[in-house]
VMD Tcl script that draws the C-alpha trace (Angstrom):
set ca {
  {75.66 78.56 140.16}
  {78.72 77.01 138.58}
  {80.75 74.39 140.45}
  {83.91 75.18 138.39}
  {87.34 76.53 139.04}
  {86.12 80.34 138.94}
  {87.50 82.77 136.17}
  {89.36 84.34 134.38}
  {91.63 81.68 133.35}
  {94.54 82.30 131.06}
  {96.32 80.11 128.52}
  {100.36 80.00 128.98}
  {102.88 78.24 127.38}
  {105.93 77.16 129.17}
  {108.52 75.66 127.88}
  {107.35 71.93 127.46}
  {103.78 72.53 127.91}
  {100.52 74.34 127.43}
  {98.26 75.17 129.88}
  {95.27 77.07 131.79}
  {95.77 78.60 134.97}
  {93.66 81.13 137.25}
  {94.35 84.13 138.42}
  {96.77 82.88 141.09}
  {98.28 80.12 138.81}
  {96.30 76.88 140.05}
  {96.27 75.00 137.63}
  {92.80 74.82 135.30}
  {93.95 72.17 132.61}
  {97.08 70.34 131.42}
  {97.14 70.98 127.31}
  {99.33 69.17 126.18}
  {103.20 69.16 125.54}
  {105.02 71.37 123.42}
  {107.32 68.50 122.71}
  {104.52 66.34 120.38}
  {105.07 68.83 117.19}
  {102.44 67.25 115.20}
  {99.76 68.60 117.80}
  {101.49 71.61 119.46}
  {99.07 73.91 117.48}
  {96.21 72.27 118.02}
  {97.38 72.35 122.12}
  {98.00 75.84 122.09}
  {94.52 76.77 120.19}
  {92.98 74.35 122.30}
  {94.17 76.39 125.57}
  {92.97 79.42 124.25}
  {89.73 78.12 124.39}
  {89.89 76.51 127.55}
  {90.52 79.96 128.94}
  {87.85 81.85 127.56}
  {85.40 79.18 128.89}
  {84.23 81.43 131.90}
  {84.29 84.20 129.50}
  {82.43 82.85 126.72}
  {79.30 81.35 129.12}
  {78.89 84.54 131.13}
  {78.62 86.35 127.76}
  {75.92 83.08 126.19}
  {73.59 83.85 129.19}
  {73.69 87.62 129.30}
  {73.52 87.49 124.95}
  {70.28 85.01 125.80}
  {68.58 86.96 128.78}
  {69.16 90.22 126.32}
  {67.81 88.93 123.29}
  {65.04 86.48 124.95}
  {64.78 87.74 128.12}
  {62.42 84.81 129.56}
  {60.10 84.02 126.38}
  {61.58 80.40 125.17}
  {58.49 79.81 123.26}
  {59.81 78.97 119.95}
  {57.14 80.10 117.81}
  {57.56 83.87 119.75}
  {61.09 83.46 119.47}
  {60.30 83.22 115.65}
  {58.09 86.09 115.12}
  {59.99 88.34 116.95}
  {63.86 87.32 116.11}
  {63.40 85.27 112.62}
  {63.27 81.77 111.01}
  {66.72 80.78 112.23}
  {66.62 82.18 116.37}
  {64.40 79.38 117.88}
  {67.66 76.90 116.32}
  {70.11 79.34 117.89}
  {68.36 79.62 121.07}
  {68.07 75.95 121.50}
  {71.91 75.58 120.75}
  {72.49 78.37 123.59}
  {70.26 76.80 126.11}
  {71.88 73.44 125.36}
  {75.47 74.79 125.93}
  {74.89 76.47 128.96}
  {73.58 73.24 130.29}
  {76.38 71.16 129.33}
  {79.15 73.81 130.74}
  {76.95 73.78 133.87}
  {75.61 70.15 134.31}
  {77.92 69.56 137.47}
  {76.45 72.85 138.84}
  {74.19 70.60 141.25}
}
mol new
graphics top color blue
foreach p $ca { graphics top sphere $p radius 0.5 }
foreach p [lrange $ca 0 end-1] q [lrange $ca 1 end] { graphics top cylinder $p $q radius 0.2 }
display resetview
C-alpha cells in the first residue's frame, strides 16, 4: 500500500507554470515556470512524467506478477525468460521499492 497522493494525476500548463494535479486539482507537484525558457521543455516533459507515475507502477507490478508471477529466483528467471530477464527483474523490483519506500 502506497502512501502517495492517489492517481491519476495529470500534467497542465498554465500560463506561468507547469504542473501535476489530481483528479480534483490538488496539487501533486510544482514543475517549474514557464517563464525560465532555457528549461520550459524540460518542465513540461518532466510533468508528463510526474503524471504517469501512478500509471506507470501499477502497470511495473502487474507486467512483474504476469511475467514472474512469484519465482524471483534468478537462475529460473533465466531459463524460463532469457539471459537478460533476471537484470530486468531486478531493475523492476528495485523501482517499485523506491516509488514505494514511504509506503510504511
Amino acid at each position: 500500500m502506497s502512501r502517495h497522493t492517489p492517481g491519476p494525476w495529470e500534467a497542465i500548463k498554465g500560463i506561468q507554470f507547469f504542473k501535476v494535479v489530481t483528479a480534483d486539482c490538488s496539487m501533486v507537484a510544482d514543475c517549474g515556470s514557464v517563464s525560465a525558457p532555457t528549461y520550459r521543455d524540460e518542465f513540461e516533459a518532466n510533468s508528463f512524467l510526474m503524471a504517469a507515475a501512478p500509471q506507470l507502477l501499477e502497470a511495473l507490478k502487474s507486467l512483474l506478477e504476469a511475467v514472474c508471477g512469484e519465482q524471483r529466483d534468478p537462475e529460473e528467471i533465466r531459463k524460463s525468460l532469457g539471459v537478460h530477464a533476471p537484470y530486468a527483474v531486478e531493475l523492476a523490483e528495485q523501482a517499485i521499492s523506491l516509488a514505494e519506500r514511504g509506503a510504511e
